[in-house]
C-alpha positions, 0 to 999 in steps of 0.5 A: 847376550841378546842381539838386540844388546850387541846392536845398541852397543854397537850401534851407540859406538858407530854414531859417536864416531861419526859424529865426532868425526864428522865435527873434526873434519868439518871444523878443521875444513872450516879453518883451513879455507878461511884461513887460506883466504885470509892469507890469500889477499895478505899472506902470512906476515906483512912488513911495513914501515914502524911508524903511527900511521892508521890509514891503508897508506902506506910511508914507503921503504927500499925494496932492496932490503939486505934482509930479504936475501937472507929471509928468501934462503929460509926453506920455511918462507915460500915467497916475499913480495912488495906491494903498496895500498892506497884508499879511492873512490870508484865513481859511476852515473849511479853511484860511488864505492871507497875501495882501497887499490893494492899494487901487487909487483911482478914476483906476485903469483896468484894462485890463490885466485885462480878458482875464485875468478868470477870472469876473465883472469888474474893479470896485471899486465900493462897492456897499450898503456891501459891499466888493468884492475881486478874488482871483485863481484860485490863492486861489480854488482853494485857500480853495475860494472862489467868485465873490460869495462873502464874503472875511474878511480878519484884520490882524494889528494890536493890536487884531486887525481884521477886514474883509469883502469880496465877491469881485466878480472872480477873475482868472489871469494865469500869474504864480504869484508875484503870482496867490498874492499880491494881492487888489484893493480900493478904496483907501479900504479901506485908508484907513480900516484904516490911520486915513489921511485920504482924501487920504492914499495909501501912494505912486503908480505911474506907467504910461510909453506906452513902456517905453523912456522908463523911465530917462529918466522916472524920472531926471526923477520922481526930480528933482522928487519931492525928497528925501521920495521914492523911485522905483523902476522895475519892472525895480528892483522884480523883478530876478529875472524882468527878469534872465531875461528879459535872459538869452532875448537871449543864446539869440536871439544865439547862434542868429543867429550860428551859423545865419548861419555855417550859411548861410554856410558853406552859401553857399560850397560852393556858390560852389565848385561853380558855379566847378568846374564852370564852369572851361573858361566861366572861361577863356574869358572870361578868354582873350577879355580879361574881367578877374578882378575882373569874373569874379569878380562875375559868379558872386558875383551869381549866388551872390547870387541864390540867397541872396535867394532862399532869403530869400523862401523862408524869409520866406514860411515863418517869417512864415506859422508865427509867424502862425498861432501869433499867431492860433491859438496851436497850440503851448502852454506850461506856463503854471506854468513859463513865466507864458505858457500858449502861445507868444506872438509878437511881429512886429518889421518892424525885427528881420525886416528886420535879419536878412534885411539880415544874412544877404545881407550875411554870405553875399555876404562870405563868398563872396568868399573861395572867388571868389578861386580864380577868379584862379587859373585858367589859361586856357590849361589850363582850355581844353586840359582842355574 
């Protein structure tokens, strides 16, 4: 075989490899930080008062459910804290912003937030009386406000109330939909507004350690919460962006099945060149007894061997790429458009090992069908033609 052939062949592997698992990576990389933030300002399952009520208000509940106890024992549920929202007006000299306050209670861990600090830090601690609040950028550049600056809040009630906050953090997570949106205080901000008690919250949000227990955990929250409650999961809370993110999965489809054919396709022509030129070789194997069944595997193993080979090419590649991207994130994004300001990679040992198991097992199939020219070659004419 020409080496001219063996380099195409190879060469053809090696870029559907990388291609396809350059997509994987990309695309699960894409879901898992989106779909992170998300459940970063909501958690995995939000319970709440089951009643008709459209606004970011919420009809208070007891925090001291009993069923807490028992949901907090389940080894799949990794956190449960109260919270309360409540809509308002941010007024400055220039301008106003509607934003909905969300009161976080003491048991709230913000790790989530702890990369996406823009300035100062994720605390709500009451300090001298002041109010802390946690704005993000987007408000902050708009209302022209600054870190320690004090925030007055209108809520819109009858009387008209007023609160003032002191901007202890301004955070920027790329989610323009929730950067416009919330700012974070403590609960007991909302408590008082709404002449709550302190052991009254406007529901509870329920963190998974993994997002594959959602149903399951939420069939089992909804069971024991009874019929006072609600529970939604995330992916009920915002369709929109879990229903994008669902349509990513059908681009990766697309692009495994159409550069698996390229390689397979690639892997036959191949096939039939190594047996064009090995005709007078065929003939004599079969002339000194050699069955066509085992002539047959002989060239497909030998095929085969060129695939795994432009496998590990194409590993080497694709795994070195997404790697650098992973460290260094060299190609961005316009993180207004895709709530990512590089492209995010995610390595899934499993995916990588299902698509090198895929491709071999495509190409050795595929190659069978050009192998069966070898039962028709006639020994005796392969050898009058040598």
């Amino acid at each position: 075989m020409s080496k001219a052939v063996l380099y195409i062949a190879i060469t053809s592997v090696a870029l559907s490899v990388l291609v396809m698992i350059v997509s994987i990576c990309i695309v699960t990389g894409f879901k898992n930080e989106i779909t992170q933030k998300v459940v970063g300002f909501g958690s995995h399952i939000r319970l709440k008062n089951f009643d008709n009520n459209q606004s970011f208000e919420e009809t208070p509940v007891n925090i001291s459910q009993p069923f807490i106890k028992t949901l907090r024992a389940d080894n799949r549920i990794e956190k449960i804290t109260a919270f309360a929202s409540k809509a308002g007006i941010i007024k400055t000299d220039e301008d106003i912003q509607g934003v909905v306050i969300k009161g976080l209670d003491s048991l709230y861990q913000a790790d989530f937030f702890n990369d996406k600090m823009y300035q100062g830090k994720f605390s709500l601690s009451i300090v001298n009386g002041q109010y802390p609040a946690i704005i993000s950028k987007n408000i902050a550049d708009k209302m022209n406000l600054k870190l320690n600056d004090p925030l007055v809040v209108y809520f819109i009630e009858q009387p008209p109330r007023i609160r003032k906050f002191i901007i202890r953090g301004i955070y920027s997570t790329g989610l323009e939909e929730f950067d416009n949106m919330y700012v974070f205080s403590p609960l007991s901000v909302i408590q008082k507004l709404n002449n709550w008690t302190p052991d009254q919250a406007g529901g509870f949000e329920i963190t998974l350690k993994n997002l594959n227990d959602l149903s399951s955990v939420n069939h089992k929250v909804y069971e024991l919460s009874g019929f006072q409650f609600n529970s939604l999961t995330i992916k009920e809370l915002y369709p929109d962006i879990f229903h994008w993110l669902d349509l990513q999965d059908v681009n990766v489809i697309i692009i495994l099945v159409l550069m698996i054919l390229v390689a397979g396709i690639n892997m036959i022509s191949t096939l039939l060149i190594i047996i064009l030129e090995n005709t007078s070789t065929i003939g004599l194997l079969k002339a000194i007894g050699a069955r066509n069944a085992g002539i047959r595997k002989i060239f497909i193993y030998v095929a085969s061997g060129i695939v795994l080979t432009g496998l590990v090419i194409g590993n080497l590649i694709a795994l070195t790429l997404c790697y650098l991207q992973y460290r260094y994130h060299l190609v961005g994004l316009p993180q207004e458009s895709y709530y990512v300001s590089y492209v995010p990679i995610n390595f899934s040992p499993a995916n990588i090992l299902l698509i090198n198991i895929g491709t071999l097992i495509a190409c050795v199939l595929v190659m069978v069908i050009p192998s069966v020219i070898i039962t028709r070659i006639n020994p005796v004419k392969s050898l009058r033609y040598e």
